[in-house]
VEXDREN-2710 file (C-alpha; in Angstrom, 1 decimal):
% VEXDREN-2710
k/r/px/py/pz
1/UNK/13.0/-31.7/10.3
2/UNK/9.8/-30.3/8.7
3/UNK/9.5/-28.4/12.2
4/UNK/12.9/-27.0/12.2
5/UNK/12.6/-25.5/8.7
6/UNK/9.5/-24.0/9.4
7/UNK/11.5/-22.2/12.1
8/UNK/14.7/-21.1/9.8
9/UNK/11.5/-19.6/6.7
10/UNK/9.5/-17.5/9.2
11/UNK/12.2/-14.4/8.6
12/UNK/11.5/-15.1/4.7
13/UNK/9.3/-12.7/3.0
14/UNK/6.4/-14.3/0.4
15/UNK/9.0/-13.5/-3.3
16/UNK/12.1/-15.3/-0.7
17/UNK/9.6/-18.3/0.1
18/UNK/8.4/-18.1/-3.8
19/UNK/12.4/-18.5/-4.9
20/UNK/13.3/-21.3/-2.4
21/UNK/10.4/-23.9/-3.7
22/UNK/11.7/-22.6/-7.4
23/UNK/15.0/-23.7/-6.2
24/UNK/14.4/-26.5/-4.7
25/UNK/11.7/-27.5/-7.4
26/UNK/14.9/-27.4/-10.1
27/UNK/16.9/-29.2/-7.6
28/UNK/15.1/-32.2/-7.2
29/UNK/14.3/-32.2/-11.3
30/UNK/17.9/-32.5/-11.8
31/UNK/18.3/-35.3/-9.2
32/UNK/15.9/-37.3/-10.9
33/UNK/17.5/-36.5/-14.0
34/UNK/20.4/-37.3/-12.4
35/UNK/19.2/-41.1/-11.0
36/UNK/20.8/-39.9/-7.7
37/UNK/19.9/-42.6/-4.9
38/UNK/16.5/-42.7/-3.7
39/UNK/16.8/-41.5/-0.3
40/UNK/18.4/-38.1/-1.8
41/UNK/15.9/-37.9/-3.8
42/UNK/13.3/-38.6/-1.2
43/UNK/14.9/-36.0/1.0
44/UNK/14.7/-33.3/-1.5
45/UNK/11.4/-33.7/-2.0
46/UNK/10.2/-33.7/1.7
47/UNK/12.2/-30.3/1.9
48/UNK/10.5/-29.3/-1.2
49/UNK/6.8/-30.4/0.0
50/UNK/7.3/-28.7/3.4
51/UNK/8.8/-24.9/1.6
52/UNK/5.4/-25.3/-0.4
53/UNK/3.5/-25.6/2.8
54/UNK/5.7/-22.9/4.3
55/UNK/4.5/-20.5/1.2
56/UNK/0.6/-21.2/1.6
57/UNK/0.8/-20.5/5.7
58/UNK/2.8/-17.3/4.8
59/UNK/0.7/-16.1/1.6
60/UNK/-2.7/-17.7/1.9
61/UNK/-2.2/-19.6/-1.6
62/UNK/-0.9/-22.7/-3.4
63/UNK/2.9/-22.1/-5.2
64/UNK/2.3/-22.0/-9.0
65/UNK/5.2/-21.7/-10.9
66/UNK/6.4/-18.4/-13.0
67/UNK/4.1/-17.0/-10.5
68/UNK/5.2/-15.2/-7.8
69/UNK/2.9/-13.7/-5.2
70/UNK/2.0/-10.1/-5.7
71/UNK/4.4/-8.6/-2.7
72/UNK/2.6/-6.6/-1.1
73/UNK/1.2/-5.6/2.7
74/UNK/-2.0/-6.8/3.2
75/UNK/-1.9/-7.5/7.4
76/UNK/-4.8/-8.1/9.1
77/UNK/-5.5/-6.3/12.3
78/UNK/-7.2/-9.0/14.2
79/UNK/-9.8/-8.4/12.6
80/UNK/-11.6/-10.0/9.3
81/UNK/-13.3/-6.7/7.6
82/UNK/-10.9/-6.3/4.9
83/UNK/-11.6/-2.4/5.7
84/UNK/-9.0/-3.5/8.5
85/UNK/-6.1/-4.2/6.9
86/UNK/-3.0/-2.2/6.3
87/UNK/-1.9/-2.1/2.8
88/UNK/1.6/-0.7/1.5
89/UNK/3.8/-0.6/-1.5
90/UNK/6.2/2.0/-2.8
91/UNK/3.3/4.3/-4.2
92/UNK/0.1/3.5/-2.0
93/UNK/0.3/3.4/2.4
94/UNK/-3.1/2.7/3.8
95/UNK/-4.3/1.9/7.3
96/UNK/-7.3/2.2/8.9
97/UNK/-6.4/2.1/12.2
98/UNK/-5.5/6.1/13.9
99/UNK/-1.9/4.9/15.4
100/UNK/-0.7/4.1/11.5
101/UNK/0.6/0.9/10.4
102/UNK/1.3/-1.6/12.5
103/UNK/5.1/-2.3/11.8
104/UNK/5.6/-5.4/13.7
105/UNK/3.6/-7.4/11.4
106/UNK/5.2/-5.3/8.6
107/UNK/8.6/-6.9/10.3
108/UNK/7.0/-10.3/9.9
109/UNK/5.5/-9.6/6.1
110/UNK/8.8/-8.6/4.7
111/UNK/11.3/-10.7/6.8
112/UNK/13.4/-7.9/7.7
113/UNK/15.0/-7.8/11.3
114/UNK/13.9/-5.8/14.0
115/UNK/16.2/-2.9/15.1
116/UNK/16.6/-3.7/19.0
117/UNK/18.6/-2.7/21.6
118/UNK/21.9/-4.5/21.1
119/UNK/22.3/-3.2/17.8
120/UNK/21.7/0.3/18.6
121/UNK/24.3/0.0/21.2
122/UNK/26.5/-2.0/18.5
123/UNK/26.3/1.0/16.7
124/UNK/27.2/3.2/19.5
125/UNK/30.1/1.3/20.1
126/UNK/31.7/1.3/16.6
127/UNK/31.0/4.8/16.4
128/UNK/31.9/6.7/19.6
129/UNK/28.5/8.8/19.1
130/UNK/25.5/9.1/20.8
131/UNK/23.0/7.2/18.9
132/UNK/20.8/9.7/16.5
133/UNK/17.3/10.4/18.2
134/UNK/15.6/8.6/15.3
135/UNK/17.2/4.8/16.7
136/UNK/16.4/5.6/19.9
137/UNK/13.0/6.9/19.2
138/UNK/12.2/3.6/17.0
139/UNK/11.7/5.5/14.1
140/UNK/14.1/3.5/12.4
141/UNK/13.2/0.5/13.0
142/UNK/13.7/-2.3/11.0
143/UNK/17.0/-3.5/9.0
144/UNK/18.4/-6.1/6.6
145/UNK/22.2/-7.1/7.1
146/UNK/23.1/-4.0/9.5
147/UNK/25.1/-6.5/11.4
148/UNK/27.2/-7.6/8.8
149/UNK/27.6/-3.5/8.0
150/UNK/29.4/-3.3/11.7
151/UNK/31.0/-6.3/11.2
152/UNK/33.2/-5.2/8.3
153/UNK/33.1/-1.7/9.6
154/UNK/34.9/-3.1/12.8
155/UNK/37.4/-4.7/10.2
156/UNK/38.4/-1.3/8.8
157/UNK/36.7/-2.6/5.8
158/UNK/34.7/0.8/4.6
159/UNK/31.2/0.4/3.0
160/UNK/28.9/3.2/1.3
161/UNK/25.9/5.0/1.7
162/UNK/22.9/5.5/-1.1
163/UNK/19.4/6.8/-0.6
164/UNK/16.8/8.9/-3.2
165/UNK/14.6/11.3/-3.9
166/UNK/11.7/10.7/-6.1
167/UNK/11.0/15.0/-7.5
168/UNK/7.5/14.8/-8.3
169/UNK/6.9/18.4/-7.0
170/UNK/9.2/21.6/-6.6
171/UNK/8.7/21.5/-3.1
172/UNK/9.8/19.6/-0.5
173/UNK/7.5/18.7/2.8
174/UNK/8.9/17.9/6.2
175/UNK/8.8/13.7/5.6
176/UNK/11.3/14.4/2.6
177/UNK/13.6/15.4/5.3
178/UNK/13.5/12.0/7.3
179/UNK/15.8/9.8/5.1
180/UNK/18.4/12.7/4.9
181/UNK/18.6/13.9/7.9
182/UNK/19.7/10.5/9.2
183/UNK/21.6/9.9/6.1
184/UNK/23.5/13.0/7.0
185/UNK/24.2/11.3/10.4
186/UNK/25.4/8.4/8.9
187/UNK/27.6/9.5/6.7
188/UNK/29.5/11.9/9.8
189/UNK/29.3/9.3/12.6
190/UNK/30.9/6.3/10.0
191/UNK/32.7/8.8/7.5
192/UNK/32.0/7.3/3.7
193/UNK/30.7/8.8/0.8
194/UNK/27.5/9.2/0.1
195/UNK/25.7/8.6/-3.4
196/UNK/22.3/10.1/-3.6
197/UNK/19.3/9.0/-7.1
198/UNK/17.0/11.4/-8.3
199/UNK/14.3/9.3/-9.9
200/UNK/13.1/11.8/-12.3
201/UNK/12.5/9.1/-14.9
202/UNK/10.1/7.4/-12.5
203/UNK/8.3/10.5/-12.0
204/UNK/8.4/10.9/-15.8
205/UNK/6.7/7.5/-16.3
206/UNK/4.5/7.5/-13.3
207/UNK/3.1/11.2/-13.4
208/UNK/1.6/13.4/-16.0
209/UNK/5.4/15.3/-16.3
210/UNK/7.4/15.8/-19.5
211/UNK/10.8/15.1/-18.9
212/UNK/11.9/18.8/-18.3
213/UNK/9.7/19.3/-16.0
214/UNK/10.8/16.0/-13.8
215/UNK/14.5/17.1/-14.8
216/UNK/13.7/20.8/-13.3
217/UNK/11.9/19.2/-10.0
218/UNK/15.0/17.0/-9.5
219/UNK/17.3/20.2/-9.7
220/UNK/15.4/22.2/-7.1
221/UNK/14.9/18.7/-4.6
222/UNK/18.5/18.7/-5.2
223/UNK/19.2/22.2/-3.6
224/UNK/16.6/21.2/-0.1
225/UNK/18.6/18.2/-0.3
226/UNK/22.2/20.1/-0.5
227/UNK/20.6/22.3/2.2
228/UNK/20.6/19.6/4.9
229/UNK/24.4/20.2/4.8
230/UNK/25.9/17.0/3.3
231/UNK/29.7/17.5/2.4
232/UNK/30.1/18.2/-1.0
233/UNK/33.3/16.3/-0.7
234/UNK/32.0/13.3/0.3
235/UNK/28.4/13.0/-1.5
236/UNK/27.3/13.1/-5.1
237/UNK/23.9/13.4/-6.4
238/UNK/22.6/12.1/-9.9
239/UNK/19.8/12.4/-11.8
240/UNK/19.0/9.1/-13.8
241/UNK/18.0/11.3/-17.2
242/UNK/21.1/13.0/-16.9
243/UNK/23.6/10.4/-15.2
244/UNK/22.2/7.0/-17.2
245/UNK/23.7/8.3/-20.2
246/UNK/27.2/9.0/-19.3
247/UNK/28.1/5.8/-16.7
248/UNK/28.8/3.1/-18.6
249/UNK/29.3/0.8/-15.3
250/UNK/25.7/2.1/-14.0
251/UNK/24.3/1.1/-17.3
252/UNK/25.6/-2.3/-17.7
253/UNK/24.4/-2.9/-13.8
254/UNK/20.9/-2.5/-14.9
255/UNK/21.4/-4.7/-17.7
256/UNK/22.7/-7.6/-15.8
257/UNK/19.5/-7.2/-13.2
258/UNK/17.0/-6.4/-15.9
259/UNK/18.2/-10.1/-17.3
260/UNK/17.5/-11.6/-14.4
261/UNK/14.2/-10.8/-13.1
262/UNK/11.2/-12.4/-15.1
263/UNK/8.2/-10.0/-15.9
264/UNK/6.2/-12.2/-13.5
265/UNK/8.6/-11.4/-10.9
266/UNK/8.0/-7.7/-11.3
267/UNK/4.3/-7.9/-11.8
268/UNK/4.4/-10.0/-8.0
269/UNK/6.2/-7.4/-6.3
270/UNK/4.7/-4.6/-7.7
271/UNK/1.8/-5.3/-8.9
272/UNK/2.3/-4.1/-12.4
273/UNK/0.0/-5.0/-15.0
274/UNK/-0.1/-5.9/-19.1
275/UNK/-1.3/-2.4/-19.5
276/UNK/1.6/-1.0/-17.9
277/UNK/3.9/0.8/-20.2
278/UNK/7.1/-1.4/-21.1
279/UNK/9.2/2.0/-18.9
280/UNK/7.4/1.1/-15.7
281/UNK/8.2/-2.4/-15.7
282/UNK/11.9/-2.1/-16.5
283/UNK/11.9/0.9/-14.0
284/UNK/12.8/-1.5/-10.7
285/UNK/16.6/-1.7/-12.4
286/UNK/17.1/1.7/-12.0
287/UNK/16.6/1.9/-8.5
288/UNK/18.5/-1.2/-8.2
289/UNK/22.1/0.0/-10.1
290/UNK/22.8/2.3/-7.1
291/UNK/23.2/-0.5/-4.5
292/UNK/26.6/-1.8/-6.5
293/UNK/29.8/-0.2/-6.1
294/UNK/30.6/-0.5/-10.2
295/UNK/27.8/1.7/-10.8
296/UNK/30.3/5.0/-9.9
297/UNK/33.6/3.6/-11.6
298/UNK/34.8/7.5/-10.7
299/UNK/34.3/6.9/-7.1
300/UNK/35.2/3.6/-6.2
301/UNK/38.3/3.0/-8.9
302/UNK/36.2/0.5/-10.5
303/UNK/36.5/-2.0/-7.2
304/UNK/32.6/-4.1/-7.0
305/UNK/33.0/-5.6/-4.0
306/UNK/32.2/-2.5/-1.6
307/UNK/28.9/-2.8/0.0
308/UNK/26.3/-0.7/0.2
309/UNK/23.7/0.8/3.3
310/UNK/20.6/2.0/2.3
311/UNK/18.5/4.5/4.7
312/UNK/14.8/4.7/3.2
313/UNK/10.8/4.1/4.4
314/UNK/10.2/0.8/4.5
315/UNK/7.6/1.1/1.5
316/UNK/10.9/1.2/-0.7
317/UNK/12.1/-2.2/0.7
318/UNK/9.9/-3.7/-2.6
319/UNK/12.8/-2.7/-5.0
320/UNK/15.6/-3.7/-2.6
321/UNK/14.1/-7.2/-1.8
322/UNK/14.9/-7.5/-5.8
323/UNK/17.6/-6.5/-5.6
324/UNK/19.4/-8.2/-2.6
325/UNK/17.7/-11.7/-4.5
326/UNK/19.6/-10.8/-8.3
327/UNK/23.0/-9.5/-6.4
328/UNK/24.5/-13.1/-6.0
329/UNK/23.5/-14.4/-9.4
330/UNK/25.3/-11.0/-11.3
331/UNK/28.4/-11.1/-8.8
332/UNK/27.5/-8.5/-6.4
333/UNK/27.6/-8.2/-2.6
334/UNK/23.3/-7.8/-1.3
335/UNK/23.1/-4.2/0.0
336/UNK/22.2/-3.5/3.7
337/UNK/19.2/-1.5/4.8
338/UNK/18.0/0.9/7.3
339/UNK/13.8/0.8/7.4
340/UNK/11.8/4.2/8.6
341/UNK/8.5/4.2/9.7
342/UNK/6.3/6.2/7.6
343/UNK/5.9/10.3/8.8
344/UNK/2.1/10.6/9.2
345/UNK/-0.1/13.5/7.4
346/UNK/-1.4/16.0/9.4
347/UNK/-5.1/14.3/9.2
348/UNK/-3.4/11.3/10.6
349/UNK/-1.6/8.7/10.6
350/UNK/-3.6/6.4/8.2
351/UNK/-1.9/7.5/5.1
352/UNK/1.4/8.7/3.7
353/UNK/1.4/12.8/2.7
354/UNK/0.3/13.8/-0.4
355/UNK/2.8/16.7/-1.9
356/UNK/-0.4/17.5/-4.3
357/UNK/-2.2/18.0/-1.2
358/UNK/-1.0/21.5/0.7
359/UNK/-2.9/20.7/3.5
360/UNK/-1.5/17.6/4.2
361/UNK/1.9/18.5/5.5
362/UNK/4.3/21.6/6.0
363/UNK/6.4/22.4/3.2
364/UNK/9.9/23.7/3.3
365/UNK/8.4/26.9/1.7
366/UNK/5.7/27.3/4.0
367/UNK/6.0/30.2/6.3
368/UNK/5.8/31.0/9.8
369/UNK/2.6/32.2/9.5
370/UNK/1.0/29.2/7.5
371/UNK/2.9/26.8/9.6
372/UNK/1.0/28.3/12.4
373/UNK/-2.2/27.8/10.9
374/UNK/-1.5/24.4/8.7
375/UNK/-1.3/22.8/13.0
376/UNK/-3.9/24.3/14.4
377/UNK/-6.4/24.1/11.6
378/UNK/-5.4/20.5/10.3
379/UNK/-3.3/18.9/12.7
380/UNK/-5.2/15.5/14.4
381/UNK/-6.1/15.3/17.7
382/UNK/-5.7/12.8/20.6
383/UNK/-7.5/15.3/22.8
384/UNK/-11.3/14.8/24.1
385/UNK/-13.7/16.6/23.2
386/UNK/-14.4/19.5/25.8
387/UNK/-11.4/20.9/28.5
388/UNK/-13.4/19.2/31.2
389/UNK/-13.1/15.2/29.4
390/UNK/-9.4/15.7/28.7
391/UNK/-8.6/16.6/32.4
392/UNK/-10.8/13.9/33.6
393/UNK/-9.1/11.4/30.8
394/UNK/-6.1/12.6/29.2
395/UNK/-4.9/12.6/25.8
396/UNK/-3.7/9.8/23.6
397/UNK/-0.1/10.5/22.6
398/UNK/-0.6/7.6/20.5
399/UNK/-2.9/9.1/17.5
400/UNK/-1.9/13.2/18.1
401/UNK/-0.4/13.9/15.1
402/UNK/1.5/17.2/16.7
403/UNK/2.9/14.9/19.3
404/UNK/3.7/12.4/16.4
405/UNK/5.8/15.2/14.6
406/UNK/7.4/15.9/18.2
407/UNK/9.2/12.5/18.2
408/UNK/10.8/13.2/14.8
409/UNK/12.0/16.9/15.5
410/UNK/12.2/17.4/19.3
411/UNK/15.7/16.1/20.1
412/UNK/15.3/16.4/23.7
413/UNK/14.2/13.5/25.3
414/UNK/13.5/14.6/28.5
415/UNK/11.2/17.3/26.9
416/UNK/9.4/14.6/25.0
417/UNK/9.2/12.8/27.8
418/UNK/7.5/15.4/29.6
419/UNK/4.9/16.4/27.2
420/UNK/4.1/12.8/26.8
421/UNK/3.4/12.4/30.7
422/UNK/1.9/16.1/30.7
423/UNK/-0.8/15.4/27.9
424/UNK/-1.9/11.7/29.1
425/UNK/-2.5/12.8/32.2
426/UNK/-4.8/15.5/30.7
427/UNK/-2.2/18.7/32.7
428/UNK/-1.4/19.6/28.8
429/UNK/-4.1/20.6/26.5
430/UNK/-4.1/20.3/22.5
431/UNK/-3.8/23.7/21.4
432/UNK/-0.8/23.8/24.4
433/UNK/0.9/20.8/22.8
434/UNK/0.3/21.8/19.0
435/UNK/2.3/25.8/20.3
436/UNK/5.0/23.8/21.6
437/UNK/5.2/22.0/17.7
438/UNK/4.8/25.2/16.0
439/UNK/7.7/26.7/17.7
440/UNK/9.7/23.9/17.7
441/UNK/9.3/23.7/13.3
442/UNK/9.0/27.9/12.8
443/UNK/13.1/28.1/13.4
444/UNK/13.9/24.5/12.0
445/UNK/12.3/25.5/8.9
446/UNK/13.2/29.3/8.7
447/UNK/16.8/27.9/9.4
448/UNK/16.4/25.1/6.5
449/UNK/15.3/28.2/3.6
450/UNK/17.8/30.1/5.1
451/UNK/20.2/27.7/3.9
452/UNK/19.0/27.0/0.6
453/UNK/19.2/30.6/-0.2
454/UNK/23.0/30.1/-0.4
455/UNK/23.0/27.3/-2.9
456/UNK/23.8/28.5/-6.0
457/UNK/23.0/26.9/-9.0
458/UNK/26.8/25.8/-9.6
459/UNK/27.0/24.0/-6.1
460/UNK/24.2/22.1/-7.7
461/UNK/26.8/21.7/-10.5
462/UNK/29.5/20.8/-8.5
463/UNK/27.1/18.1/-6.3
464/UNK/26.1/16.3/-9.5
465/UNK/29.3/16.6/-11.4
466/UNK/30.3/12.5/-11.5
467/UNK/33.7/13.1/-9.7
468/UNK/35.9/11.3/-7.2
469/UNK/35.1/12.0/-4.0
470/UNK/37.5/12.1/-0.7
471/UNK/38.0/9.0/-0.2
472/UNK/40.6/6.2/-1.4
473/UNK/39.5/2.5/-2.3
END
């Protein structure tokens, strides 16, 4: 028994374990309470004593009550120097190790499920389409509920689409592009509509930013985002400061989550402290609204039973994990995800880009010329150290940072493939490999500001105007 439910808790991340012994804790108060029969009672309490042994294994503590565990990564990397561990949350992504996070144990640390084989060619079945380069490539990886997704999708029962954009600078870098670019692919290969936050009030609460100055970021992140070429027809983006006010359905949503998660709960899965302003705290609502149908009465006719996917980096799964735990207990169906892997800076993989830091990525404003120089002066190297050594040896695909960038923009696989062979076996040089990135971004990019040169400031309007788009529910 104890055995077998150790097996079914594994998938459960530490705030899941934390509210199964609450659960179970209530449930065998009110069976005493109760005077239910002994051997119920006895049963309940072996399940119980067993989910609190499945907690410590998983977090390395004893289960207090009112006080969850503070969700975050810390894996250990077989090693015990704590200078060895990765660490993530939705702010913060830190790794010592050159290769970047190691996002198998980040599958195990957050109970997600592991984006394999079958369900890549699930989805190439229910779609007719190629799968996008990102499945194949692993950088999606990881998913909550995709199945169930294709499962109603195969039904002809539609679902929806909702990823963000956090402005915190006017421009863009190449990362920012990840989640839409799929998103974009999503949205054409399954045909729904697409709902897209601009977190300007996070930005507002987290960063030194008045709130026109978040407001005015969000507006020009709106215009890279439009840029990607989502269907105005089918997409609408929102700005919380100027869309919070005016939906009275998104409103209410973060009302009904905001009554049901504790402060303790928050302050375990994000680590927020009593110093924290009051905004911060009730901030994880926000981000939560989105992922219910009612939220956008103008799209969905008012109907709260459509579910929702969600494409995003992993270090966002925090506010979802919340959310997909309160969604039963206010009515709503848990919304799906789609998990990326994290697009390295161009030091390395060991952290996420800094848009404060020019150096630290290429920005959609950047031209050819600083592109050009941004990858040859800054862009890490899994070369050796003279010509002769990486002949002899090779290069490690694994930790080149230009190669890294290759898997996300290249589409050709047979290309990829090529390089890969061509720089292990030391035939390709660095400078070689980081030409072959510069001229695969100089046209991607030059092709991406071309386009945002023709949106105009009322497409913008048009975008966020809270509208219904083309499609009937």
């Amino acid at each position: 028994m104890a055995d077998s439910l150790n097996c079914d808790l594994k998938p459960l991340s530490p705030l899941q374990l934390f509210e199964r012994v609450t659960e179970q804790g209530e449930k065998v108060r009110a069976l005493k309470a109760g005077k239910a029969p002994k051997d119920e009672i006895d049963a309940a309490v072996r399940m119980l004593l067993s989910l609190k042994l499945s907690y410590k294994t998983t977090t390395g503590q004893d289960y207090q009550a009112g006080l969850p565990p503070r969700d975050l990564l810390l894996i250990n990397n077989g090693t015990t120097k704590e200078e060895d561990e990765d660490f993530v949350d939705p702010w913060t992504v830190q790794t010592s190790n050159a290769k970047g996070v190691d996002y198998d144990k980040l599958i195990v640390r957050f109970g997600s499920s592991k984006i394999d084989t079958d369900l890549i060619n699930r989805i190439e079945r229910a779609t007719g389409q190629k799968p996008h380069h990102f499945l194949r490539r692993g950088i999606f990886f990881s998913h909550r509920d995709m199945d169930q997704i294709l499962d109603a999708y195969e039904n002809k029962k539609s679902f929806y689409l909702y990823t963000g954009r956090g402005p915190s600078s006017q421009a863009m870098h190449v990362g920012h592009l990840i989640p839409f670019i799929f998103t974009k692919w999503l949205q054409e290969v399954f045909d729904v509509p697409l709902v897209i936050q601009l977190t300007d009030d996070e930005k507002y609460l987290w960063k030194d930013l008045t709130t026109e100055k978040a407001y005015e970021y969000a507006i020009e992140n709106a215009k890279d985002i439009i840029a990607c070429g989502f269907d105005i027809n089918k997409t609408f983006i929102f700005s919380d400061l100027d869309y919070l006010g005016t939906s009275t359905g998104f409103y209410r949503n973060i009302v009904k989550v905001q009554k049901h998660v504790t402060f303790n709960q928050v302050k375990g899965i994000f680590g927020f402290t009593d110093s924290d302003c009051i905004g911060k705290i009730s901030f994880p609502a926000i981000q939560a609204a989105p992922s219910f149908s009612s939220s956008f009465p103008q799209i969905f006719n008012g109907k709260e039973n459509i579910q929702c996917l969600i494409p995003c980096a992993i270090d966002q799964d925090p506010y979802f994990r919340m959310t997909r735990d309160v969604a039963p207990r206010i009515g709503q169906p848990k919304p799906a995800l789609l998990h990326s892997v994290f697009f390295p800076a161009l030091q390395g993989a060991q952290t996420k880009m800094s848009a404060s830091d020019p150096n630290s990525s290429i920005f959609l404003t950047d031209t050819p010329k600083q592109i050009k120089t941004k990858i040859n002066k800054h862009a890490f190297s899994g070369g050796r150290d003279t010509i002769e050594e990486h002949r002899k040896y090779g290069g490690n695909c694994d930790v080149d940072v230009s190669f890294m960038y290759l898997t996300f923009f290249l589409e050709d696989d047979d290309r990829l493939e090529q390089l890969k062979q061509a720089y292990t076996s030391g035939e390709l040089l660095t400078g070689e490999l980081k030409k072959v990135l510069i001229e695969t971004l100089q046209p991607l990019i030059a092709a991406h500001q071309e386009r945002r040169k023709q949106v105009t400031d009322e497409m913008v309007k048009q975008f966020m105007t809270p509208r219904k788009l083309a499609f009937e529910f």
